[in-house]
C-alpha positions in Angstrom: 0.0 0.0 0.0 1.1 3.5 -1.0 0.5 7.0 0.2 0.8 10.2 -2.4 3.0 12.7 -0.2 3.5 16.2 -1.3 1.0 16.3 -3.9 2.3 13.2 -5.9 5.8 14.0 -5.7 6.6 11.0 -3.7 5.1 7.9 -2.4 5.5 6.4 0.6 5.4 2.9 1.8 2.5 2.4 4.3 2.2 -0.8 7.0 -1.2 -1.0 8.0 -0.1 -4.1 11.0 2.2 -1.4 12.4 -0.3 1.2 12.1 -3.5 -0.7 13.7 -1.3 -2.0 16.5 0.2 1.3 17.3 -3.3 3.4 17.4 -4.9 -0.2 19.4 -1.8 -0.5 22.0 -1.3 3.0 22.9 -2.8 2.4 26.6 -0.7 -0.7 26.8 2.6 -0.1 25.2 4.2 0.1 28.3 3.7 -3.2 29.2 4.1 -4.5 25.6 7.9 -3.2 25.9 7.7 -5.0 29.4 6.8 -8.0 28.1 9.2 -8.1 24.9 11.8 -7.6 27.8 11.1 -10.7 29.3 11.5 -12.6 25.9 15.2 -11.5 26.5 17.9 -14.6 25.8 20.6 -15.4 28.0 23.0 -12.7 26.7 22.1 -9.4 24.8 24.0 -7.2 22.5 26.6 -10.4 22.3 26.1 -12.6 20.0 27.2 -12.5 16.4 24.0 -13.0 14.5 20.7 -11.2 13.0 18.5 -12.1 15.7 16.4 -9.5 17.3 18.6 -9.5 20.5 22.4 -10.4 19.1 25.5 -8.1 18.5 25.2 -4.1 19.1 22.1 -3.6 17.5 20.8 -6.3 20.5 21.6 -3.7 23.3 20.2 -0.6 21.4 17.0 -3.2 21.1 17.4 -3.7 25.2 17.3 0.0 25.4 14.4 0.9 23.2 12.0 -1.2 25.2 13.6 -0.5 28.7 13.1 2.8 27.7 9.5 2.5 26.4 8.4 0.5 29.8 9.0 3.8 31.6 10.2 1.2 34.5 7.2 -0.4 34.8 8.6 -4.1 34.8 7.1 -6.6 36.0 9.0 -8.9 38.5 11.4 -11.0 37.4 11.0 -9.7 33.4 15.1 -9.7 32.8 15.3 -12.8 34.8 16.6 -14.6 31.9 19.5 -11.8 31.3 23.1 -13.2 32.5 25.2 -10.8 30.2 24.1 -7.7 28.8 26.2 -5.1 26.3 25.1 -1.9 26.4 27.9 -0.3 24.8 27.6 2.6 22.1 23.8 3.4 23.4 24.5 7.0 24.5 23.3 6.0 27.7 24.0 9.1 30.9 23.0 9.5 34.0 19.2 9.4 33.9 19.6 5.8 31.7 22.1 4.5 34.5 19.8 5.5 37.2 17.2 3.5 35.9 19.1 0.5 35.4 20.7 0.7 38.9 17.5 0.8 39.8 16.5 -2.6 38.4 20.1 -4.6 38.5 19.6 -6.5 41.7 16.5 -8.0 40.8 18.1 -9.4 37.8 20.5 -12.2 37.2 23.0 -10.4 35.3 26.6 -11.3 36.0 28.4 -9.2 33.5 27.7 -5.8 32.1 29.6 -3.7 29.4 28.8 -0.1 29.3 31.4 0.9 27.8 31.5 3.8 24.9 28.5 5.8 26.9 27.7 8.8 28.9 28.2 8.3 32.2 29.9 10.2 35.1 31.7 9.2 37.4 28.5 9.7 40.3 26.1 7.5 37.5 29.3 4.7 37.3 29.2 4.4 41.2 25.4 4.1 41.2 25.2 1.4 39.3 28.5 -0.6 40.3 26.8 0.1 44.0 22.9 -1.2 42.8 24.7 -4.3 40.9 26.7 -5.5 44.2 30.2 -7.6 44.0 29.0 -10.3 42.0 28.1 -8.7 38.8 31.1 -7.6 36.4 31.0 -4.6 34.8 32.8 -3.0 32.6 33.1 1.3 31.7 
């Protein structure tokens, strides 16, 4: 399906699915971002691979949807996670916050934020929030 843009000057490419779902999930997209969350493998942002949740483009994923559930996870939704990379995501000190927030409910033993925004108060938060037994590297 096409749409005419700029009186006929150019087409563009229209998804209906995408569309329908977006105007029918806007009360629960929160928890749709929750949910995908939980659907997380082992390791994120690792793998080599052109799965949903492997190499770099993995952790961006992670972030899009940890972003989009506005903290609003349900208990145990990273329970899966054992190592996440988050590195390149632009992540500062309101993004570390938030996962400090969340890291001792997980099972994450390893955690690469390298390449980010952080300060040296947003490193400490989180290094405090993950405990002794989770290695992270900045």
């Amino acid at each position: 399906m096409v749409e005419l843009v700029a009186d006929g000057a150019r087409i563009r490419l229209l998804d209906p699915v995408r569309d329908y779902l977006r105007c029918r999930g806007k009360s629960a997209l929160e928890g749709w971002h929750a949910r995908l969350l939980g659907a997380c493998p082992r390791e994120v942002g690792l793998a080599a691979g052109s799965g949903y949740w492997d190499g770099r483009v993995g952790g961006r994923h992670f972030m899009h949807h940890f972003n989009g559930c506005k903290g609003k996870l349900g208990e145990g939704s990273l329970g899966a996670i054992e190592r996440l990379n988050l590195d390149y995501n632009e992540i500062g000190a309101k993004g570390a916050t938030a996962l400090a927030a969340i890291l001792n409910e997980t099972k994450i033993t390893h955690l690469n934020l390298q390449y980010n925004n952080l300060n040296d108060e947003a490193k400490h938060a989180v290094q405090d929030a993950a405990g002794s037994g989770v290695d992270i590297t900045f």
